[in-house]
C-alpha atoms as a printed R data frame, in Angstrom:
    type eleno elety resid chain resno       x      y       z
1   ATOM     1    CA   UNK     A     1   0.000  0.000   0.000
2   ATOM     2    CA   UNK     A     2   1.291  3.084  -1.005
3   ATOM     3    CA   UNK     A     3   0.753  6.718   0.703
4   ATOM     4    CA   UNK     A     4  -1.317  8.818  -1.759
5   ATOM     5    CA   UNK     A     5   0.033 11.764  -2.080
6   ATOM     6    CA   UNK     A     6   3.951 10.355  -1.570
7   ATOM     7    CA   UNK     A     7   3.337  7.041  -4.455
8   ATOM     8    CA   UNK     A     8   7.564  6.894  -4.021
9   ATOM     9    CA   UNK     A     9   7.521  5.337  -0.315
10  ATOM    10    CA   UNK     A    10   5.684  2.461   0.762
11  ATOM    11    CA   UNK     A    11   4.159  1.429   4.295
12  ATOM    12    CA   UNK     A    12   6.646 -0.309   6.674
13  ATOM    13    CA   UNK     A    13   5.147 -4.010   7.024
14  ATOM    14    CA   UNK     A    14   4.839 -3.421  10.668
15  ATOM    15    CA   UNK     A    15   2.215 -1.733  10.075
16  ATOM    16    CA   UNK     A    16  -1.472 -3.351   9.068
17  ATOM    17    CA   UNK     A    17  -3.521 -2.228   6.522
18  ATOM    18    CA   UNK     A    18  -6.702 -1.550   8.026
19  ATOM    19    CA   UNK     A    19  -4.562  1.288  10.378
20  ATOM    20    CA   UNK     A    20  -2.905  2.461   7.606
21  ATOM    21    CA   UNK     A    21  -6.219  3.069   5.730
22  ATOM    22    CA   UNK     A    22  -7.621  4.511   8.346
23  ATOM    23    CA   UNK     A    23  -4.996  7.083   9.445
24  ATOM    24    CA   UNK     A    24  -3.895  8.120   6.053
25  ATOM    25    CA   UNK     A    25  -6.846  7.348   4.277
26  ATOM    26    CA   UNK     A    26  -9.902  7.966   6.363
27  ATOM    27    CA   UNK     A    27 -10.283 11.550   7.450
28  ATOM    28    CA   UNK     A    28  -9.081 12.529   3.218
29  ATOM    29    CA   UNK     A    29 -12.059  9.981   2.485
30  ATOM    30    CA   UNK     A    30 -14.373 11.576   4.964
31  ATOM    31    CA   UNK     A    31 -13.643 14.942   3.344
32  ATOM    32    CA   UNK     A    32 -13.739 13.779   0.043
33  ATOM    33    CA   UNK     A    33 -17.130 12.552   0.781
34  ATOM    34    CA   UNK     A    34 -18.356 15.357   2.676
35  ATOM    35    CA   UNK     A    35 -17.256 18.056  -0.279
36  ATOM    36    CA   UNK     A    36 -19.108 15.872  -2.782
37  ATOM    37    CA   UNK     A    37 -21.860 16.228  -0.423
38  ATOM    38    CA   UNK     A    38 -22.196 20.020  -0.272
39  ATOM    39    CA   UNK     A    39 -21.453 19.869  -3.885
40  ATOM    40    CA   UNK     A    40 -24.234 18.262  -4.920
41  ATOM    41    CA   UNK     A    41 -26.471 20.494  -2.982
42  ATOM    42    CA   UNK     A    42 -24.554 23.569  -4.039
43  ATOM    43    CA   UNK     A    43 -25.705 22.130  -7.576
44  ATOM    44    CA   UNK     A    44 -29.642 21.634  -6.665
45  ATOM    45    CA   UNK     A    45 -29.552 25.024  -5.334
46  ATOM    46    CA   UNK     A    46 -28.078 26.978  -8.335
47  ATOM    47    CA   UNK     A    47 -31.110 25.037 -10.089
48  ATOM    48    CA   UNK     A    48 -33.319 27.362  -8.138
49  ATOM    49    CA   UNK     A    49 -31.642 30.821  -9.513
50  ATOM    50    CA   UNK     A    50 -30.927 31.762  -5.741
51  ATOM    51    CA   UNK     A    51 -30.693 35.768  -7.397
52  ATOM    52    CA   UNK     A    52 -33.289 36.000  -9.332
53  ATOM    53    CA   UNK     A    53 -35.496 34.769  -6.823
54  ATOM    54    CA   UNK     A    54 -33.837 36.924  -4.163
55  ATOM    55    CA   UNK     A    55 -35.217 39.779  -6.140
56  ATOM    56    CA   UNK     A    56 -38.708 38.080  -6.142
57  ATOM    57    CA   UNK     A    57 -38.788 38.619  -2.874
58  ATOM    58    CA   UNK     A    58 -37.823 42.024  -2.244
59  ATOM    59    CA   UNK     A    59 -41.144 42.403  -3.444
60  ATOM    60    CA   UNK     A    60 -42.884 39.974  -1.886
61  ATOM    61    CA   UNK     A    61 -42.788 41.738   1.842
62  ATOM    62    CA   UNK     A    62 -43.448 45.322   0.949
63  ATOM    63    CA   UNK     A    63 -46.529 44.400  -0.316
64  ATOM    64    CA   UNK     A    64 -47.301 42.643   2.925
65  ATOM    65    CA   UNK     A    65 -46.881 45.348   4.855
66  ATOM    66    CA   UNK     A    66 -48.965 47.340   2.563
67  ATOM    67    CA   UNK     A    67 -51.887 45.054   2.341
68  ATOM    68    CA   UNK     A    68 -51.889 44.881   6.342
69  ATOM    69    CA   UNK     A    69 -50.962 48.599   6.757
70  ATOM    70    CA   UNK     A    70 -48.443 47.433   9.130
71  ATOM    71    CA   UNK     A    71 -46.166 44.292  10.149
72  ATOM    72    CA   UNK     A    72 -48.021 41.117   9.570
73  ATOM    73    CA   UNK     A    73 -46.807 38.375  11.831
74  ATOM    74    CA   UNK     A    74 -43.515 37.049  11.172
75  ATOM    75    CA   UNK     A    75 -44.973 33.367  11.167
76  ATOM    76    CA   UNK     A    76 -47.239 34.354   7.993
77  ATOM    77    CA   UNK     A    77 -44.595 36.491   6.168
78  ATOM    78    CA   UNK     A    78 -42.007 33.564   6.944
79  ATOM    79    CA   UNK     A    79 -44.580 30.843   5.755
80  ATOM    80    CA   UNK     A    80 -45.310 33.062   2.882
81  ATOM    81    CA   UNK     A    81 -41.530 33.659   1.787
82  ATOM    82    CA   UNK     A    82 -40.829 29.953   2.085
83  ATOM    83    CA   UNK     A    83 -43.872 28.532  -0.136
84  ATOM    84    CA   UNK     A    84 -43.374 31.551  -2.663
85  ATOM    85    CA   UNK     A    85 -39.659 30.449  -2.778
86  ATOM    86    CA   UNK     A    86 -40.063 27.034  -3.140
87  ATOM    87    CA   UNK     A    87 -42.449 27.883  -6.375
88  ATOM    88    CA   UNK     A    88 -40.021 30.087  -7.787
89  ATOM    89    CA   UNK     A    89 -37.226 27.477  -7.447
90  ATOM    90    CA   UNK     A    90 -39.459 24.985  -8.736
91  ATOM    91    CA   UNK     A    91 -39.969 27.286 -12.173
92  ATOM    92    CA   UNK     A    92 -36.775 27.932 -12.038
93  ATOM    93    CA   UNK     A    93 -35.153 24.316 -12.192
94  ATOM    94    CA   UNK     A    94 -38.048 23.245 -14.547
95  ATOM    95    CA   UNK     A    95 -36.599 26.437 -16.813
96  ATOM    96    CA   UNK     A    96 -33.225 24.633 -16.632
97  ATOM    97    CA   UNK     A    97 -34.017 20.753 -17.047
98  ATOM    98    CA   UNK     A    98 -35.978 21.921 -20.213
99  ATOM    99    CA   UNK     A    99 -33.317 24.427 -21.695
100 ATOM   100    CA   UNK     A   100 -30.477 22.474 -21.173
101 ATOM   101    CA   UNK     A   101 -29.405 21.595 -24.706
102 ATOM   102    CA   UNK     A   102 -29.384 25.501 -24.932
103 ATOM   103    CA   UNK     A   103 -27.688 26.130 -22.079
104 ATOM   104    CA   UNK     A   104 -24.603 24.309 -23.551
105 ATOM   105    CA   UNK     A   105 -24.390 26.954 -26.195
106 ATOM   106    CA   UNK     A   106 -24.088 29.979 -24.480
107 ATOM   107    CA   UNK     A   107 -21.610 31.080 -22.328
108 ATOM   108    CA   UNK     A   108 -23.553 33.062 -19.795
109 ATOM   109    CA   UNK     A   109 -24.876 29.445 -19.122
110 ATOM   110    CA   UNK     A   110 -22.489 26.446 -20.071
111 ATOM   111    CA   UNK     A   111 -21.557 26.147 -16.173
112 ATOM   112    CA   UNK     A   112 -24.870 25.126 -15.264
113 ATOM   113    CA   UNK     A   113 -25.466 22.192 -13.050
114 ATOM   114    CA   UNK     A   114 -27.227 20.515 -15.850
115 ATOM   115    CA   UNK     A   115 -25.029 21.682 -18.472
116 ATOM   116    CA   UNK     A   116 -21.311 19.955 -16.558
117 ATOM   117    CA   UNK     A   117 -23.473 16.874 -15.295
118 ATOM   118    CA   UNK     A   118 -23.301 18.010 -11.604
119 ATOM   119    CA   UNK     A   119 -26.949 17.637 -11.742
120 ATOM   120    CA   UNK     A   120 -28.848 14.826 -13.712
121 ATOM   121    CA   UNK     A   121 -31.965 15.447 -16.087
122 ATOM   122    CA   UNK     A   122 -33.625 13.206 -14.146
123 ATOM   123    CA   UNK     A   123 -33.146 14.529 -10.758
124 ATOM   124    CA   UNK     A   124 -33.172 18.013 -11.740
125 ATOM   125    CA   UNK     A   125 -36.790 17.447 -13.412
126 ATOM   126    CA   UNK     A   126 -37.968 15.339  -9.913
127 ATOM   127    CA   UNK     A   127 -36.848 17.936  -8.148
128 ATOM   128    CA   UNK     A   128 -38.134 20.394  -9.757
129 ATOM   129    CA   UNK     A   129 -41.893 18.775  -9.471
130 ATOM   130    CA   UNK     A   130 -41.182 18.045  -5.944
131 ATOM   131    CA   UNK     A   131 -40.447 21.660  -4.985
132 ATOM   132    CA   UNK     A   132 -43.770 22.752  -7.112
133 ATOM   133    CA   UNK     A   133 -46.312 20.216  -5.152
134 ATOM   134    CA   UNK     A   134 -44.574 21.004  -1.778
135 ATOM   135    CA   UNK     A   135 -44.904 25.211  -2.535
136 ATOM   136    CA   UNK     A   136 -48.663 24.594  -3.022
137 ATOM   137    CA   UNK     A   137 -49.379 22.368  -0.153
138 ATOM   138    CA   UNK     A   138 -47.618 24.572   2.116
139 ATOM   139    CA   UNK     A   139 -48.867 27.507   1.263
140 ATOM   140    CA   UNK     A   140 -52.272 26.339   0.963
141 ATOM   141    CA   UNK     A   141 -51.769 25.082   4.339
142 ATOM   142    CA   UNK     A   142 -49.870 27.754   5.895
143 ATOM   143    CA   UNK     A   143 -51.175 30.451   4.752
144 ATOM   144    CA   UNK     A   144 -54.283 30.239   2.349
145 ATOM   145    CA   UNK     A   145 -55.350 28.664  -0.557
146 ATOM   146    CA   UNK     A   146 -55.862 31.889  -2.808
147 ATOM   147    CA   UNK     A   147 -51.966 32.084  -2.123
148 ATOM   148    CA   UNK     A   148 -51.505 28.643  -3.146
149 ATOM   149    CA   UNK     A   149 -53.344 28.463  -6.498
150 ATOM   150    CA   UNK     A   150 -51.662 32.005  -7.509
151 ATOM   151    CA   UNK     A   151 -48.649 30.727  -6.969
152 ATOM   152    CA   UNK     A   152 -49.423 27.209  -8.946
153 ATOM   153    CA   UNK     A   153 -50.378 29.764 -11.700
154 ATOM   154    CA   UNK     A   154 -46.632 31.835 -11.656
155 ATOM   155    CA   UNK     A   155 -45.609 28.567 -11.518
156 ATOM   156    CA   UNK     A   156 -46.795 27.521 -14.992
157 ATOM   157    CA   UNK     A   157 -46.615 30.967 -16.391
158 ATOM   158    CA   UNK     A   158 -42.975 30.720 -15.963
159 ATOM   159    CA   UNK     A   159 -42.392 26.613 -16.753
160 ATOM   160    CA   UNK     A   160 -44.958 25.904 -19.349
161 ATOM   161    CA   UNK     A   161 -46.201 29.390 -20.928
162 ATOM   162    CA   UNK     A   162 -42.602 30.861 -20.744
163 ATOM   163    CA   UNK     A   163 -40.202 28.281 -20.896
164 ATOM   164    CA   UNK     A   164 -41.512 26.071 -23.631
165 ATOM   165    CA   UNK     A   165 -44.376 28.406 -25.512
166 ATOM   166    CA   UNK     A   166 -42.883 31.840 -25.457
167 ATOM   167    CA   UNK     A   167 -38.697 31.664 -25.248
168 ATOM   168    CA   UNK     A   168 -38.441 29.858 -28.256
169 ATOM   169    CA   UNK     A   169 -40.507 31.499 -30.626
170 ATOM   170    CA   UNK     A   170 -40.833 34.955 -30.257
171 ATOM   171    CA   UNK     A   171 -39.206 38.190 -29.426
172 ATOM   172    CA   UNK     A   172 -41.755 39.201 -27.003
173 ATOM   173    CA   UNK     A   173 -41.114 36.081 -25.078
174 ATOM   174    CA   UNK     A   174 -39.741 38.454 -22.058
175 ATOM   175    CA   UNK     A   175 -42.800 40.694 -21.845
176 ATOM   176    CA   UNK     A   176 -45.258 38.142 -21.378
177 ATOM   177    CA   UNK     A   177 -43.358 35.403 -19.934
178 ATOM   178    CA   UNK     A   178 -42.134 38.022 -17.441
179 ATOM   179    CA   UNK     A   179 -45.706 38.476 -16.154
180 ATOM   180    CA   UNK     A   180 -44.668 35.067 -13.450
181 ATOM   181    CA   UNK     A   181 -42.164 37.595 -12.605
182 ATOM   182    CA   UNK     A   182 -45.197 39.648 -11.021
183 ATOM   183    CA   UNK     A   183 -46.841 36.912  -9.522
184 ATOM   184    CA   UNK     A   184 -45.154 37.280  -6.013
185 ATOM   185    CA   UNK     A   185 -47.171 40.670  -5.446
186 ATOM   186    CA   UNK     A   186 -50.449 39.164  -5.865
187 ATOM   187    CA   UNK     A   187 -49.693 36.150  -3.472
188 ATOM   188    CA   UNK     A   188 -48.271 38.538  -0.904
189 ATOM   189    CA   UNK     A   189 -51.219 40.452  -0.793
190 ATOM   190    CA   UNK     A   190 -53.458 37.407  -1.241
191 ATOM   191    CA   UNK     A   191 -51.527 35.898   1.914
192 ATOM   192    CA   UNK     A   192 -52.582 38.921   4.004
193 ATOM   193    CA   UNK     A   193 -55.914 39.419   3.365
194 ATOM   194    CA   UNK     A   194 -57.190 35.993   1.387
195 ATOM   195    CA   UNK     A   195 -58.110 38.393  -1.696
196 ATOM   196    CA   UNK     A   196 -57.158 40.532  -4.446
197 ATOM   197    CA   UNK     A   197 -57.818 44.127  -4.677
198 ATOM   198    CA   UNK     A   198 -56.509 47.060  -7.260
199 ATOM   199    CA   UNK     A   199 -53.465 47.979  -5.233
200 ATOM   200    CA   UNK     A   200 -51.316 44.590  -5.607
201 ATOM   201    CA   UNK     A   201 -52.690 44.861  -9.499
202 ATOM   202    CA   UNK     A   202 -50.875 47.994 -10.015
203 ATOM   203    CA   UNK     A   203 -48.110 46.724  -8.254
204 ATOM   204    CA   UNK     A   204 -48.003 43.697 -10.208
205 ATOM   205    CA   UNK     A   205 -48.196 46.385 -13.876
206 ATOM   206    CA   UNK     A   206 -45.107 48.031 -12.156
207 ATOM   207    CA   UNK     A   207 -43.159 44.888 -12.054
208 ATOM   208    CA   UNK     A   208 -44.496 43.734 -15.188
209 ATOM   209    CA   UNK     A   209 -43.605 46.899 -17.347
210 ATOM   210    CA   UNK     A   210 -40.093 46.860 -15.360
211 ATOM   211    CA   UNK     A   211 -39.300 43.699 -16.512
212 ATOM   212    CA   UNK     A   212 -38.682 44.476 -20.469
213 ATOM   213    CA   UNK     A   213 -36.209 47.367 -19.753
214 ATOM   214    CA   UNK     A   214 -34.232 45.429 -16.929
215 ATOM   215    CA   UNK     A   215 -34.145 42.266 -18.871
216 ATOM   216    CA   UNK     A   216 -33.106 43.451 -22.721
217 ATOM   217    CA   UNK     A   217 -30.337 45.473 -21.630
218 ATOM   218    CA   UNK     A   218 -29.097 41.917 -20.456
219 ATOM   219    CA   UNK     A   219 -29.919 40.847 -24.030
220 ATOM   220    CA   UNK     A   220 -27.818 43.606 -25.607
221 ATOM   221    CA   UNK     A   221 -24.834 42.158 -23.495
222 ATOM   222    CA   UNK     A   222 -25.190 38.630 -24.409
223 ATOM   223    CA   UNK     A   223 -26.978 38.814 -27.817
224 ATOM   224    CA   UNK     A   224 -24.348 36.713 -29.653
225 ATOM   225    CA   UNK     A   225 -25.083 34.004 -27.098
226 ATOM   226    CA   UNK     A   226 -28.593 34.250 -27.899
227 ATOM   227    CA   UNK     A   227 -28.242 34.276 -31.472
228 ATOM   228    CA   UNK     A   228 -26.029 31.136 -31.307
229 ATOM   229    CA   UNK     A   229 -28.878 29.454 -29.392
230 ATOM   230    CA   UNK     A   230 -31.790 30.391 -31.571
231 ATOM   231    CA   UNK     A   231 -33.250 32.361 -29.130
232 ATOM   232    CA   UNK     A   232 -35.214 35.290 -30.787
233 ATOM   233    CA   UNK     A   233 -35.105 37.665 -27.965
234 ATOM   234    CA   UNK     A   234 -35.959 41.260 -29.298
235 ATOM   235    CA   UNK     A   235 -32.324 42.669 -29.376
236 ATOM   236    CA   UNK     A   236 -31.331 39.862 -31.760
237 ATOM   237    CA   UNK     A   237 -33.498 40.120 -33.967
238 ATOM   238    CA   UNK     A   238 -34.050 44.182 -33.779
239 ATOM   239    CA   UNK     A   239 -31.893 47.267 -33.994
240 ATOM   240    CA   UNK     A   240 -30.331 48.731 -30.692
241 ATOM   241    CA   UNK     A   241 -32.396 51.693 -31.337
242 ATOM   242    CA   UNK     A   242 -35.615 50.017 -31.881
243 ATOM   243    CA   UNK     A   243 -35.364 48.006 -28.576
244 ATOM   244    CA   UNK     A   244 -34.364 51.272 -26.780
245 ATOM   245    CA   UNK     A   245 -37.454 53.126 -28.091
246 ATOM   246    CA   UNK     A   246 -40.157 50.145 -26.726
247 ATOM   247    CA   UNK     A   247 -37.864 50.372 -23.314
248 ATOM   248    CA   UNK     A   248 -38.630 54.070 -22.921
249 ATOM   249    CA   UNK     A   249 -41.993 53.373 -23.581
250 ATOM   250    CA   UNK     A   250 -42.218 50.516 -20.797
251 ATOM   251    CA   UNK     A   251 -40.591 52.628 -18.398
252 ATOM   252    CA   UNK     A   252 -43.044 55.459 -18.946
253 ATOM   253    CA   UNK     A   253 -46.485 52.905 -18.366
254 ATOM   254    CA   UNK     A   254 -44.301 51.593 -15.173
255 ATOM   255    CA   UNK     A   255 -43.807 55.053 -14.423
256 ATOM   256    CA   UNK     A   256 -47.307 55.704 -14.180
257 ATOM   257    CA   UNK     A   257 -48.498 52.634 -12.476
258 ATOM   258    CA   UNK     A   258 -46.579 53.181  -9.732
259 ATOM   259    CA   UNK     A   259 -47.965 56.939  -9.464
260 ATOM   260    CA   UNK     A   260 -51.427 55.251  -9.840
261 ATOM   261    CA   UNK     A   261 -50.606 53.703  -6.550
262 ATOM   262    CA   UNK     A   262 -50.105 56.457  -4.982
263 ATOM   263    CA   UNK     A   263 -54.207 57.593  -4.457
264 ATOM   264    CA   UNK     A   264 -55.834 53.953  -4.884
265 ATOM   265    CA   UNK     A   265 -53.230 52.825  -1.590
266 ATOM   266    CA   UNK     A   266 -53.454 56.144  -0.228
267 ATOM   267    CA   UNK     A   267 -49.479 55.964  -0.751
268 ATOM   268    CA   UNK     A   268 -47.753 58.936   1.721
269 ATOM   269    CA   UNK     A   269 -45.251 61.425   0.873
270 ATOM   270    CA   UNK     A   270 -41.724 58.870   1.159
271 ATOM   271    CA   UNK     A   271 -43.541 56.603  -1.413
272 ATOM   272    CA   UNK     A   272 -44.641 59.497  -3.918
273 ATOM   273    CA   UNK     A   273 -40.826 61.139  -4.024
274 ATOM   274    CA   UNK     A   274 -39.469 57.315  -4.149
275 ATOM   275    CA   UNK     A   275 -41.835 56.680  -7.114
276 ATOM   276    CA   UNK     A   276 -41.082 60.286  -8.879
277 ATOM   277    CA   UNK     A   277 -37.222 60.170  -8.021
278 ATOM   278    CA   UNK     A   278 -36.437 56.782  -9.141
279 ATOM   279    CA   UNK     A   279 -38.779 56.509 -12.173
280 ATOM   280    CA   UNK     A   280 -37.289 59.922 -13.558
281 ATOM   281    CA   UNK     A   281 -33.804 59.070 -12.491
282 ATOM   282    CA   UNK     A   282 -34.300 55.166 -14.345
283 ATOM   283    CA   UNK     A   283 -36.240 56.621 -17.495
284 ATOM   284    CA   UNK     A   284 -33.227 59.269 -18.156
285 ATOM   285    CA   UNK     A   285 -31.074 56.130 -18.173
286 ATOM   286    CA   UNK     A   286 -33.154 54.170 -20.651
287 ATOM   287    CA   UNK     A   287 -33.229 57.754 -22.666
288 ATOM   288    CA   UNK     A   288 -29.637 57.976 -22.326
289 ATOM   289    CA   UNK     A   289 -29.133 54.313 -23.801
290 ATOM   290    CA   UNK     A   290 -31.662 55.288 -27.060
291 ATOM   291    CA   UNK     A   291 -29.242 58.224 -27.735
292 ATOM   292    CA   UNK     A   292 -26.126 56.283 -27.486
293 ATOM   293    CA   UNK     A   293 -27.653 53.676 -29.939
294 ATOM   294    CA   UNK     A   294 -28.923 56.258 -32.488
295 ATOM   295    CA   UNK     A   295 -24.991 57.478 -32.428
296 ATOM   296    CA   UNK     A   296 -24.326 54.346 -32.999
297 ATOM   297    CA   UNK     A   297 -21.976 53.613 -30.242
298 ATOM   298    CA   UNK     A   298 -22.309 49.978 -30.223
299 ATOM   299    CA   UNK     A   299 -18.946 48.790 -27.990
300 ATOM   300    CA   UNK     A   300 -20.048 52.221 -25.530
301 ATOM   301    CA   UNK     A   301 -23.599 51.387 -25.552
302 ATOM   302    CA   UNK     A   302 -24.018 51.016 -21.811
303 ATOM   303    CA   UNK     A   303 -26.958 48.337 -21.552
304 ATOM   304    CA   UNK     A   304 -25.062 46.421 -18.036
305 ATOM   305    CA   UNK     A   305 -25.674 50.317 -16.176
306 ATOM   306    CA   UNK     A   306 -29.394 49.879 -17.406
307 ATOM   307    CA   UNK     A   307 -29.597 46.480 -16.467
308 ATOM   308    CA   UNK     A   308 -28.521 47.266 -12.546
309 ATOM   309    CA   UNK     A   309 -30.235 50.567 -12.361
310 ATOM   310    CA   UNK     A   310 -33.227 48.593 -13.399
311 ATOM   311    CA   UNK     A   311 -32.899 46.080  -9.882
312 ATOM   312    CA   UNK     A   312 -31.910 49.907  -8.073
313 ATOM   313    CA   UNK     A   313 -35.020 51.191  -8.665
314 ATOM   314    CA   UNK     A   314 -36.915 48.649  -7.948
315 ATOM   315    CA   UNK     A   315 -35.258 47.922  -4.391
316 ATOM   316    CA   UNK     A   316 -35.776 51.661  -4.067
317 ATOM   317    CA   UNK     A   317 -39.474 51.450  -5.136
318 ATOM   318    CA   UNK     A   318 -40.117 48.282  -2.640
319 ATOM   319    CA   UNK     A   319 -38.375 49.621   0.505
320 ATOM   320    CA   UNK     A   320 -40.444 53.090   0.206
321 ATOM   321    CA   UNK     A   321 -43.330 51.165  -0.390
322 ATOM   322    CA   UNK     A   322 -42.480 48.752   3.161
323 ATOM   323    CA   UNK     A   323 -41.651 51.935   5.130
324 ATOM   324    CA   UNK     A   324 -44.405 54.201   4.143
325 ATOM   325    CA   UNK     A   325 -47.174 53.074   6.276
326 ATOM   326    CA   UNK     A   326 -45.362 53.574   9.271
327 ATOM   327    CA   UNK     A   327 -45.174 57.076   8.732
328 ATOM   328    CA   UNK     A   328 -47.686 59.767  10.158
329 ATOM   329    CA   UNK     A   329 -47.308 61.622   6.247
């Protein structure tokens, strides 16, 4: 028997093999076994899109605290964050197992658990199922069944009417498909009061105008990966200056959604300068990008600044929106 990491010296015979295994083999063995271990879980957990659903849920509480014009219990906003994240990384892995083959073929995505075989089809696919059924028993048990079947429906949105209807074959895919992206609004206010009202609806046209300008600026970036899959999304298939135009025009109708808010919630005065401030300050970026693109300043185009300024004012949005009704104006 030979020490593994010195294969030049061998083990006296004094000593048996079962101690020799076990002090020079064991504890690496043990390791070994333990890193595969996290690794594997570290693999079903990037299946979930840990990010993407982190910003999910920045706009999952705010509207909690809206719908209860307060602090709801921290047993229902926990029960509500962990069903709404289980659907979301139940969409999310279902997104993966079924876009794997173009997955290899892009770089943005070629490390991904299904993609280098950390994770298998199979398992990724049972998972994925497994994390959908539990989301709607839980929640539907937790909290309330309105909750529960809304979030069964962001659930296909995302997996069946995105994923496999919408990606593939059109250039709008991101504007409707995004609309799961919106779901969380309605289930947090659903999960407060058991209904649906116009205030999470105007929320949820915020969220689902945002999504077109934060998304295609990621498009711009990686639009040679997207072409090389197939997938039409709008910058690939359309002129920098033609997707800048429809991203103004999104921003403006989010714009004016979330100043709708503003008398149907009876919205007070931190929300109103959050919503005025960070619409104007996000809409002068997207008018920014159209000018760059009409001067045809393709390697300065700056789509990445529009793409985080796009999750800045939303944050911004959703914190006003959580603090507001604990103010007096």
């Amino acid at each position: 028997m030979t020490v593994p990491d010195r294969p030049d010296r061998t083990v006296p015979n004094d000593r048996s093999d079962g101690a020799s295994s076990s002090f020079h083999g064991g504890p690496a063995l043990a390791g070994s076994a333990r890193s595969g271990w996290r690794a594997k879980v570290g693999a079903y957990i990037a299946l979930t899109k840990p990010r993407i659903i982190e910003l999910l849920l920045i706009t999952t509480v705010p509207t909690m605290i809206l719908a209860q014009g307060g602090f709801p219990s921290w047993w229902l906003i926990i029960a509500t964050l962990v069903g709404g994240t289980a659907a979301a990384g139940s969409a999310n892995t279902l997104n993966m197992y079924y876009d794997r083959d173009i997955d290899a073929l892009m770089n943005r995505t070629k490390k991904r658990p299904l993609v280098t075989g950390a994770v298998s089809p199979t398992g990724a696919l049972i998972f994925g199922i497994a994390l959908g059924v539990f989301s709607v028993l839980w929640l539907g048990l937790a909290v309330n069944w309105v909750a529960a079947g809304l979030a069964f429906a962001a659930n296909l949105m995302y997996s069946v009417g995105y994923t496999i209807l919408l990606k593939r074959h059109t250039s709008q895919n991101i504007v409707w498909g995004g609309a799961a992206g919106c779901m969380p609004v309605l289930i947090g206010w659903a999960a407060v009061t058991g209904s649906l009202d116009w205030a999470p609806f105007l929320l949820f046209g915020i969220i689902f105008f945002w999504t077109p300008p934060h998304y295609w600026p990621l498009s711009m970036k990686f639009k040679k990966d997207y072409a090389a899959a197939g997938v039409p999304m709008l910058p690939v298939v359309s002129a920098d200056t033609r997707v800048a135009r429809q991203m103004i025009g999104y921003t403006v109708a989010m714009i004016a959604c979330s100043l709708a808010l503003i008398p149907v919630a009876q919205m007070g005065l931190l929300y109103t300068v959050a919503a005025v401030a960070a619409g104007g300050w996000f809409l002068i970026l997207c008018i920014n990008l159209y000018r760059r693109a009409v001067a045809g300043t393709t390697r300065k185009l700056g789509a990445m600044k529009v793409f985080h300024g796009s999750i800045t004012y939303l944050t911004l949005v959703f914190v006003a929106l959580s603090i507001d009704p604990f103010l007096p104006f």
